[in-house]
ROLO-693794 format. One record per residue (C-alpha): x negated, z negated, y negated. Coordinates in Angstrom, 2 decimals. Example, Ala and Ser with C-alpha at 12.3 -4.5 7.8 and 13.67 -1.06 7.14 Angstrom:
<sites>
-12.30,-7.80,4.50
-13.67,-7.14,1.06
</sites>
This chain:
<sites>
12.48,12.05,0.77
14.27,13.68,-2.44
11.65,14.31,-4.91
13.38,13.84,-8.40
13.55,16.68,-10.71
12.84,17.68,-14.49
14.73,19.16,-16.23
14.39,22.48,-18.04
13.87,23.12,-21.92
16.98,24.80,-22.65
18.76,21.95,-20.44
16.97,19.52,-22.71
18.03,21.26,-25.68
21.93,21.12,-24.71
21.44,17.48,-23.89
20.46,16.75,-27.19
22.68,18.67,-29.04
25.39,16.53,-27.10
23.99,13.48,-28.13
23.74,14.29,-31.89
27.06,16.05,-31.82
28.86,12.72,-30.83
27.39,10.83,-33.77
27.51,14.07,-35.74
28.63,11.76,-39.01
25.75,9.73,-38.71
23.68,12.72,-38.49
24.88,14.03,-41.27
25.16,11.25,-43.79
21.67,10.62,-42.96
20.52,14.30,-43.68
22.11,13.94,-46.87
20.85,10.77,-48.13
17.73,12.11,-46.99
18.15,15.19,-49.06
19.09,12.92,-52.38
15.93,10.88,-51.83
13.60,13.57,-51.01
15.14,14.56,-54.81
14.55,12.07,-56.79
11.11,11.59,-55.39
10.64,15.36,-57.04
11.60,13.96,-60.82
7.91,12.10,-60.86
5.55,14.72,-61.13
7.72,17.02,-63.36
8.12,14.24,-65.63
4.21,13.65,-65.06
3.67,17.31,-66.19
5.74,17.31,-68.99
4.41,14.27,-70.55
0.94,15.73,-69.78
1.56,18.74,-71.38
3.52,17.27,-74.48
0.05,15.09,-74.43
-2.38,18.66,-74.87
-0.14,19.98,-77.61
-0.20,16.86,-79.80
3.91,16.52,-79.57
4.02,13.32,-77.87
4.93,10.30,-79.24
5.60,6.78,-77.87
9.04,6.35,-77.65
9.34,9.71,-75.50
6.34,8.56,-73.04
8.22,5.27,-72.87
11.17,7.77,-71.89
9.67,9.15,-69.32
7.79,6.38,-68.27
11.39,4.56,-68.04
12.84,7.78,-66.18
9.68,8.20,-63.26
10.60,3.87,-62.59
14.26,5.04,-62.28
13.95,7.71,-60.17
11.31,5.63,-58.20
13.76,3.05,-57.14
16.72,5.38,-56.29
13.68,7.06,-53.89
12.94,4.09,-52.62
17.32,3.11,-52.03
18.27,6.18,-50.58
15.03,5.95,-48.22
16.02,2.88,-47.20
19.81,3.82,-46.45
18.55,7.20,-44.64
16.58,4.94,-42.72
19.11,2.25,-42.12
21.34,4.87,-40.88
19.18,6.48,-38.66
18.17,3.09,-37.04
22.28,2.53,-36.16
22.56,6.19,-35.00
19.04,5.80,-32.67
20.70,2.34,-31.43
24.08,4.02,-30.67
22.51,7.17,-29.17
20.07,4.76,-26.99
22.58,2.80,-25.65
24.31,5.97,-24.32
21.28,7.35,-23.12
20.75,3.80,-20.78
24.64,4.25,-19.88
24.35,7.92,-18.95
21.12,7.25,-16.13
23.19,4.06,-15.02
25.78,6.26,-14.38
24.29,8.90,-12.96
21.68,6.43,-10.52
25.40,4.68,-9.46
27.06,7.88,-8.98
24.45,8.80,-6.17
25.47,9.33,-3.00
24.70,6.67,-0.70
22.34,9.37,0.94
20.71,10.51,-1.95
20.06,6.90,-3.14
18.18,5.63,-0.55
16.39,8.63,-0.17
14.94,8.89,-3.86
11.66,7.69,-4.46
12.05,4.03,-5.64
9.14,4.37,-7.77
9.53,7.34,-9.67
13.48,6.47,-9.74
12.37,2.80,-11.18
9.70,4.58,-13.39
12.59,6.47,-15.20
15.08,3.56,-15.22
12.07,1.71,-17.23
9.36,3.35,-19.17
11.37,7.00,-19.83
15.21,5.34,-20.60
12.44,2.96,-22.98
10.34,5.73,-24.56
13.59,7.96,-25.51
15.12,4.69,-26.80
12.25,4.47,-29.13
12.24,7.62,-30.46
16.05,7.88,-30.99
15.81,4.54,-33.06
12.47,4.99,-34.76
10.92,8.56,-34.25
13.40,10.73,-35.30
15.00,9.15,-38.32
11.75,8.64,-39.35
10.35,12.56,-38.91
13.50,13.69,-40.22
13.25,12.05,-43.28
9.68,13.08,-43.14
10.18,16.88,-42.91
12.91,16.59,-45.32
10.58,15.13,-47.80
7.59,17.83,-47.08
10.57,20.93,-47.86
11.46,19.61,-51.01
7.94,19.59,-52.41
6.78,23.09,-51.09
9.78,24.08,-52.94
9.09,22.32,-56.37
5.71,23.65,-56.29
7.26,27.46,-56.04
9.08,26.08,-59.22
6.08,25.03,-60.74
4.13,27.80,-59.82
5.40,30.41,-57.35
1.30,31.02,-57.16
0.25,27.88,-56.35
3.11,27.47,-53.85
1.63,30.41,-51.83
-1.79,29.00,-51.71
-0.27,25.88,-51.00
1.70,27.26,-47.75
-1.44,29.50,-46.89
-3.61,26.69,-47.16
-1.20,24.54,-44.66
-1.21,27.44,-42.31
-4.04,25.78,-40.59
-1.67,22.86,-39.56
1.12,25.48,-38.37
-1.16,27.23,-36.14
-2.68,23.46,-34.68
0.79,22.62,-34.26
1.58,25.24,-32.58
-1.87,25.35,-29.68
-0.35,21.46,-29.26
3.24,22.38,-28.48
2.44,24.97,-26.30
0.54,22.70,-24.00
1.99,19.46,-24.52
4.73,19.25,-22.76
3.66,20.28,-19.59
1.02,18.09,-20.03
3.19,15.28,-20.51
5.37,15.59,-17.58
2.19,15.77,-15.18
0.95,12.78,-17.19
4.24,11.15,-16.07
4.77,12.34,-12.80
1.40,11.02,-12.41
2.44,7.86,-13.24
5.56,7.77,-11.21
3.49,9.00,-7.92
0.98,5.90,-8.21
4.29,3.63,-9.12
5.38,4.99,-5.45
1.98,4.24,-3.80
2.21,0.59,-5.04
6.15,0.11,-4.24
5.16,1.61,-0.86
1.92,-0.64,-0.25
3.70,-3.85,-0.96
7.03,-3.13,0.54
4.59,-2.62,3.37
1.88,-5.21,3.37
3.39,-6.78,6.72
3.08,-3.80,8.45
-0.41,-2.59,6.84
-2.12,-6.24,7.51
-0.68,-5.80,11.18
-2.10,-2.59,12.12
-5.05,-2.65,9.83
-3.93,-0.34,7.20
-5.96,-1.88,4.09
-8.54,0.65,3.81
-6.47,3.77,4.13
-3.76,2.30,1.93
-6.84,1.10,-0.85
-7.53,5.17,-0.72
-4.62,6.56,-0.91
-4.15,4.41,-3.78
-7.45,5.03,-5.60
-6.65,8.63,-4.71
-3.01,8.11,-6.83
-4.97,6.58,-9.77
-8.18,9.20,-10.18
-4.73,12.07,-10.44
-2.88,9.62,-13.17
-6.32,9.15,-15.18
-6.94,13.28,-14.79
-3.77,13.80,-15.78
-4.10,11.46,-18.82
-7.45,12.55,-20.15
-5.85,16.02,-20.23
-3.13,14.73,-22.78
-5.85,12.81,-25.09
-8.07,15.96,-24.78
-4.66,17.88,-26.52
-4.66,15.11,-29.31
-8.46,14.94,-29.84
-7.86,18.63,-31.06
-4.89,18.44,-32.69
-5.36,15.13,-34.58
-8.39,16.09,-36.83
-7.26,20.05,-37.28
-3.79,18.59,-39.06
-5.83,15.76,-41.12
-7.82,18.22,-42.70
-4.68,20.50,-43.33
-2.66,18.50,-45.91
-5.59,18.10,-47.88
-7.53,21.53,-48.00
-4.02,22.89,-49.70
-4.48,19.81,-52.91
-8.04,21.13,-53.63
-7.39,24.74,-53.21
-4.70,23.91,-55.97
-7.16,22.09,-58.42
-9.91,24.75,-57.96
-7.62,27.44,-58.86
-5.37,26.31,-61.13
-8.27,24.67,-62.91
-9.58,28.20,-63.15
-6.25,29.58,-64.11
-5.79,26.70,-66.97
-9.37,27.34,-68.29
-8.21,31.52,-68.84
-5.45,30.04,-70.47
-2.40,31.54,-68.03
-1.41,28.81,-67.01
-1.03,24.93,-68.34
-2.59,21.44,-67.49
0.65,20.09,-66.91
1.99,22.54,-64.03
-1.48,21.89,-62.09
-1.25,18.41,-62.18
2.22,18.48,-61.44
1.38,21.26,-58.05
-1.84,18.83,-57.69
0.86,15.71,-57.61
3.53,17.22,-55.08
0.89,18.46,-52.86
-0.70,15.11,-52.41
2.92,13.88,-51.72
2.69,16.08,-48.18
0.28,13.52,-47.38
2.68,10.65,-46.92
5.37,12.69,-44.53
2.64,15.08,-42.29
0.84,11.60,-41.85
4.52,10.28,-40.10
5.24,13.64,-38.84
1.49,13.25,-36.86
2.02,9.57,-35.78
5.33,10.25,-34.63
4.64,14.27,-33.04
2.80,12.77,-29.67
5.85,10.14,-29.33
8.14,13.15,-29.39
6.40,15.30,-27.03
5.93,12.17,-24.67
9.86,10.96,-25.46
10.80,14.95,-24.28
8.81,14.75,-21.52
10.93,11.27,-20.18
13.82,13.17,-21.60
13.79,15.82,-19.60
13.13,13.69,-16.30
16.19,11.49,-17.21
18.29,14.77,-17.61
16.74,15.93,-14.27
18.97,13.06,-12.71
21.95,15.48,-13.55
20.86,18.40,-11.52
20.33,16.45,-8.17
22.70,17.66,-5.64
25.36,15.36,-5.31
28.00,15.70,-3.21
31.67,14.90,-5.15
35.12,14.49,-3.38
37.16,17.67,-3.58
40.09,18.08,-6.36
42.59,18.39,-3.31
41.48,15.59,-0.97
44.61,13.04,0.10
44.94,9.86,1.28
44.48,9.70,5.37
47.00,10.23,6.95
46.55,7.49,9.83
43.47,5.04,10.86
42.21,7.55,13.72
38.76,9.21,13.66
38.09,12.47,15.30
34.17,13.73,15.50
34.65,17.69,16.30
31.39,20.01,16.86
29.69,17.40,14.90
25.60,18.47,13.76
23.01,17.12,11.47
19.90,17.79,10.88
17.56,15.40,8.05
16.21,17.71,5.27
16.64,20.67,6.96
14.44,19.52,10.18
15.66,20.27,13.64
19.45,18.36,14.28
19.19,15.06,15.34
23.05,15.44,16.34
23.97,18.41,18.38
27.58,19.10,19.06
29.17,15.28,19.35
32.85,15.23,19.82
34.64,11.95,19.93
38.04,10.10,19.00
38.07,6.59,18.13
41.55,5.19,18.55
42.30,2.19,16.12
41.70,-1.47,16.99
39.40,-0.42,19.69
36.08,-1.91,19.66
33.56,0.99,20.36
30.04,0.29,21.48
27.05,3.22,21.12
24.23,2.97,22.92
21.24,4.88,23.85
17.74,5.17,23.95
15.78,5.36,20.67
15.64,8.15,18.94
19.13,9.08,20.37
21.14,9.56,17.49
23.10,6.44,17.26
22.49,4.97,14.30
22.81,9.19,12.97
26.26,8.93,14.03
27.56,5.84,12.82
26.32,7.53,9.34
28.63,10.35,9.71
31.51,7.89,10.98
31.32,5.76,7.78
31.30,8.41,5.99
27.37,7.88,4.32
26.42,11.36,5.55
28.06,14.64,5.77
27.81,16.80,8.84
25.78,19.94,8.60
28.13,21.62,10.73
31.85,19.95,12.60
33.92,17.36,11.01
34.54,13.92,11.09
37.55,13.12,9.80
40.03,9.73,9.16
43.86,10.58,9.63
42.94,13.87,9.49
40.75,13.66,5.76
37.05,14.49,6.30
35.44,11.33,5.77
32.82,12.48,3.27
35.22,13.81,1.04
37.27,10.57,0.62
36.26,8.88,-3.13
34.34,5.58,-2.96
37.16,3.38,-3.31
39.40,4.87,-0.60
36.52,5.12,1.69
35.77,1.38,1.16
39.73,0.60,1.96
38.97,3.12,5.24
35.29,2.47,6.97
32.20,0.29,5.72
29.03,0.52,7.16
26.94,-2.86,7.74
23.12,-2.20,8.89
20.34,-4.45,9.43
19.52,-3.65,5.63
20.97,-5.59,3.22
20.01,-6.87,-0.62
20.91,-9.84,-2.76
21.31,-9.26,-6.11
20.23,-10.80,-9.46
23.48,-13.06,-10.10
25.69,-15.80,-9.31
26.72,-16.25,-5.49
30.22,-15.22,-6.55
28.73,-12.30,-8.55
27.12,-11.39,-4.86
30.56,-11.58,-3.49
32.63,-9.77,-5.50
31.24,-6.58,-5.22
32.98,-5.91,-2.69
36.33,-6.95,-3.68
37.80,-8.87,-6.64
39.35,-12.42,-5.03
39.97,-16.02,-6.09
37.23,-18.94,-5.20
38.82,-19.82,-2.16
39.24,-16.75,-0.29
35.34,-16.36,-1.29
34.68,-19.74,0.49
36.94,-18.29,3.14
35.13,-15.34,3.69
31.56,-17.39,3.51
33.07,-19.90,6.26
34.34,-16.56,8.65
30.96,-15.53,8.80
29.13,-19.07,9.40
27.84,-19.08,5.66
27.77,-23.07,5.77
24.59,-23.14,3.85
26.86,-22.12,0.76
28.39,-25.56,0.49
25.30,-27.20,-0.07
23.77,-24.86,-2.75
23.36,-26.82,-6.13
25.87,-24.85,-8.09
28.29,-23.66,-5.53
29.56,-20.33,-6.54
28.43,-20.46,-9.43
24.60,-20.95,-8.20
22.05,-18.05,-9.22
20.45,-15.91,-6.73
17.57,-14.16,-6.73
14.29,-14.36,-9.40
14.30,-17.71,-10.66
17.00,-18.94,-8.71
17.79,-19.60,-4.92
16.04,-17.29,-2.62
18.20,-16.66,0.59
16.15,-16.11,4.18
16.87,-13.03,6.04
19.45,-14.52,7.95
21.25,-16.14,4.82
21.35,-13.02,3.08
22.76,-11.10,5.96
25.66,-13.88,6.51
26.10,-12.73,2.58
25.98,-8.84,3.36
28.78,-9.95,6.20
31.05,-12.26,3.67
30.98,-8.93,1.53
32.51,-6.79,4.80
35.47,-9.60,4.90
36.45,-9.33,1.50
36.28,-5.65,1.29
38.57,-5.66,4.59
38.66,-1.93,5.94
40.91,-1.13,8.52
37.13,0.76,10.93
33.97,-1.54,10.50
30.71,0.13,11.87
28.00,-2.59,12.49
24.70,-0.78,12.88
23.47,-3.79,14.45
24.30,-6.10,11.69
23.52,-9.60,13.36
19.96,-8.57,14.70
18.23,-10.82,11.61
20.03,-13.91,13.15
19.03,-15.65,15.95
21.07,-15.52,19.18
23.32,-18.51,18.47
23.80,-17.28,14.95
24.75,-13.74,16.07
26.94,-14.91,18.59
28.83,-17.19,16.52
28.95,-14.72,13.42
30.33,-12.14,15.88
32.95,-14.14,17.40
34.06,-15.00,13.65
33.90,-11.40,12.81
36.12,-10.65,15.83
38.95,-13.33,14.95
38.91,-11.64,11.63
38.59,-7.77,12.79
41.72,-8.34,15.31
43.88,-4.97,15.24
40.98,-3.57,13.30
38.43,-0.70,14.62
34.81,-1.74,15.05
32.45,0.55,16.02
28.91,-1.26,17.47
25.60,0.62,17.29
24.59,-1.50,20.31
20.59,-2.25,21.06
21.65,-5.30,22.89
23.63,-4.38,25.59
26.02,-7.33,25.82
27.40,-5.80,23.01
28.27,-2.92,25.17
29.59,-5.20,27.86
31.95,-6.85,25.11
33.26,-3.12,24.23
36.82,-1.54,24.91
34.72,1.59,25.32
31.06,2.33,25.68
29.77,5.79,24.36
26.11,6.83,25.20
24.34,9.47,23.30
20.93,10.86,24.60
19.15,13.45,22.43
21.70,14.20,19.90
24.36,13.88,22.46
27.15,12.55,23.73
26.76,11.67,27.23
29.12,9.68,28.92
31.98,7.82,27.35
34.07,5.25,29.11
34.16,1.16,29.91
31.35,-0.75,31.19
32.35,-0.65,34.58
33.11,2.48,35.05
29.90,3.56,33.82
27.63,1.02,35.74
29.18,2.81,38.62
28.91,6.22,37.98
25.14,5.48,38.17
24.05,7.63,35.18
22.68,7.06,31.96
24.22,3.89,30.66
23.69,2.28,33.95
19.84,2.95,34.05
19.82,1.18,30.53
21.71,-1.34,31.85
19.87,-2.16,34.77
16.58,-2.14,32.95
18.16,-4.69,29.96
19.38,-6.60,32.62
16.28,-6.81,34.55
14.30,-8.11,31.25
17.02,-10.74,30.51
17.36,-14.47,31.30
20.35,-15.03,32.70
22.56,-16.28,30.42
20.21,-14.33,27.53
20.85,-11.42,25.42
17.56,-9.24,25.38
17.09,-6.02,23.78
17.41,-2.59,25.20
</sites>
């Protein structure tokens, strides 16, 4: 298993500085509508002052009240506009930025490596493709227009205090100093808090995916009470690592409520004390008083939204940790093959850096011959029909196609070359045709034609013919149905080598037969390569190559190997001796 990574801060950083700099003209036309907002919610309290002043010295009259009055109003609505429009804009840039957030992971997941994919953990991969592409989402949309606007708002009033009063503007920003230091404790610890919290998550998200893609097999060999603790085991670490991140916000919540409003009555008390000596006037404390109870609005969204953000990084940085995954990309140089042969030279592999489970296979497979591998279990077989699709690289050797490593080949060449059908196979949300397809663009009736080649006659009856949905709420296909599907796929896609990793062994005998026989009227002049567990297969073959312990063996016809007495024909005789005549048993 490939345990998915996070990634770093300063990766995080760069990966949001890309994502801003793309919509940089959003970005900026919402800073500066912002920035005219954040002004003209400044022109209330200074008119508030002035008025109150003009009030203490016995100058004011009416018609300049009404003035002012009129001017506060005025100012109040173009606030209240250019909030809106920062906010509208922001909402469009989070949408835009989400969007390619979601299309970055899709591409990324699809660009996988067939084996990186299926060794991921589904869980944590399906956790990420969910909750964390969700939770950044939110924040680009809501969180961050919203806290920009916020912090905006919170400069420009610190700095019309200092123009009120440089003194009560350093009281005010000593007084808030409690917030900066909370803030700070919280950031320091948040964020590895948060990616616990979530890794948490995404572990007990793999003990569930793993207990139900597993209940046949747990109910068979009574399983239920180890599973139940391993998965009670998976919750007590995701509720230990979640009290840990409300223990951060029971602290932090209360230190930064108190903040924004020690700084307001630190400003009456001395200003008041100030006014009363007569250095300084009513009007410039109420006006300090005024834009210091204005901090209350944006540190109250900068606190709602502060947890989202550390909790939105935290999924950040595991969606960015898709990127550092070691995938394996086709070289700059690689060319087409130069012919339809495949050579296997020195070939090793080894899973995860254990011991190799190939050791030194060399082998040429000659087009349009049908090659059968057999072997005990554990052998190595299904190992090397990896390699010979090209799914798997070898750790040392080559395995090559007209003389172009197989690995290296891009996905749509190696789909023209080799494709790999196993006993695994997956129907997807969609129309039948949708299903079909992905293999190959084709008109309706080469679909039917492929669907008929492989014995697919169930297809004509479905409801909607190829237009009928699959999957969820609509037709559920048996095991056998869905491999006839996986099979249809293999016509369209029409390689020139085929390796069947025993790709019939879901049908019964007289489906496999007859699905094989199609796929051999199709496959004529074509390579097929047979990881054989039914021997028949074997006995079909042009050539039958036996691998034992990593090995290759022997490597010849079925006759000449039954009588050279070795390997094959001890497997042989002991399929044969468990088989009905006229049968076709497993090895």
């Amino acid at each position: 298993m490939i345990p998915l990574p996070a990634a770093g801060r300063e990766q995080v950083r760069r990966a949001a500085v890309d994502l801003l700099c793309r919509d940089r003209r959003s970005v900026v036309l919402m800073v500066a509508l912002n920035a005219l907002a954040a002004t003209a919610g400044l022109a209330g309290p200074w008119l508030l002052g002035d008025i109150v002043d003009a009030v203490a010295a016995g100058r004011a009259t009416a018609s300049a009240v009404d003035r002012a009055a009129l001017a506060i109003l005025l100012c109040t609505v173009a606030q209240i506009v250019l909030a809106r429009s920062a906010l509208s804009t922001g909402y469009r840039f989070g949408e835009r930025t989400a969007a390619r957030v979601r299309e970055r992971f899709l591409d990324r997941v699809l660009g996988f490596p067939a084996a990186v994919a299926e060794r991921v953990p589904a869980g944590d991969l399906a956790v990420r493709g969910t909750s964390d592409v969700s939770a950044v989402a939110t924040t680009l949309r809501d969180a961050l227009p919203e806290v920009l606007i916020a912090a905006g708002q919170a400069l420009f009033v610190l700095v019309a205090v200092f123009f009120v009063s440089p003194l009560l503007g350093v009281i005010g920003v000593l007084c808030l100093s409690g917030a900066a230091v909370a803030t700070r404790w919280y950031l320091r610890r948040a964020p590895d808090a948060y990616l616990a919290e979530q890794a948490a998550g995404s572990a007990l998200a793999d003990e569930l995916t793993a207990t139900l893609t597993g209940a046949r097999t747990v109910e068979t060999l009574g399983l239920a009470e180890r599973r139940l603790a391993s998965g009670r085991a998976a919750i007590e670490r995701a509720y230990r690592a979640r009290r840990r991140t409300l223990a951060l916000r029971t602290v932090f919540f209360p230190a930064v409520d108190v903040s924004y409003v020690v700084p307001v009555v630190a400003v009456l008390l001395v200003g008041g004390m100030l006014h009363t000596r007569g250095d300084m006037s009513l009007g410039a404390v109420a006006a300090a008083a005024l834009y210091l109870r204005q901090l209350a609005a944006p540190l109250d969204a900068i606190l709602v939204w502060l947890e989202q953000l550390q909790s939105s990084g935290a999924s950040f940085a595991r969606l960015e940790g898709l990127a550092t995954l070691p995938l394996v990309s086709p070289p700059a140089s690689a060319r087409p093959p130069g012919g339809d042969q495949i050579e296997v030279r020195g070939a090793r592999y080894a899973y995860d850096g254990g011991r190799d489970v190939l050791r030194g296979v060399d082998l040429t497979v000659r087009p349009g011959e049908r090659l059968a591998v057999v072997g005990p279990s554990g052998a190595g077989k299904s190992t090397l029909g990896r390699l010979l699709a090209g799914v798997d690289r070898p750790r040392a050797g080559a395995v090559t196609v007209g003389g172009v490593p197989i690995a290296d080949l891009p996905p749509g060449l190696l789909r023209r070359q080799v494709v790999l059908v196993t006993q695994e196979h997956h129907v997807f949300r969609g129309t039948l045709r949708d299903n079909l397809i992905l293999a190959a663009e084709a008109p309706d009736r080469q679909l039917w034609r492929a669907l008929a080649v492989v014995g697919a006659d169930w297809a004509a009856e479905l409801p909607d013919g190829l237009d009928t949905l699959l999957g969820g709420d609509g037709v559920v296909l048996d095991g056998a149905c869905a491999q006839q599907l996986s099979l249809a796929r293999v016509v369209l896609a029409d390689p020139h080598t085929l390796v069947l990793d025993e790709a019939t062994a879901l049908l019964d005998p007289a489906q496999a037969r007859a699905t094989e026989r199609a796929l051999a009227a199709v496959l004529q002049e074509r390579t097929v390569i047979a990881i054989a567990h039914r021997l028949q297969t074997a006995h079909d073959a042009d050539r039958v190559a036996v691998m034992d312990a990593g090995r290759l063996v022997e490597l010849g016809t079925h006759d000449d190997l039954v009588a050279a007495g070795g390997t094959y024909a001890a497997l042989w005789r002991t399929w044969h001796g468990f088989t009905r005549p006229g049968g076709a048993g497993d090895a």
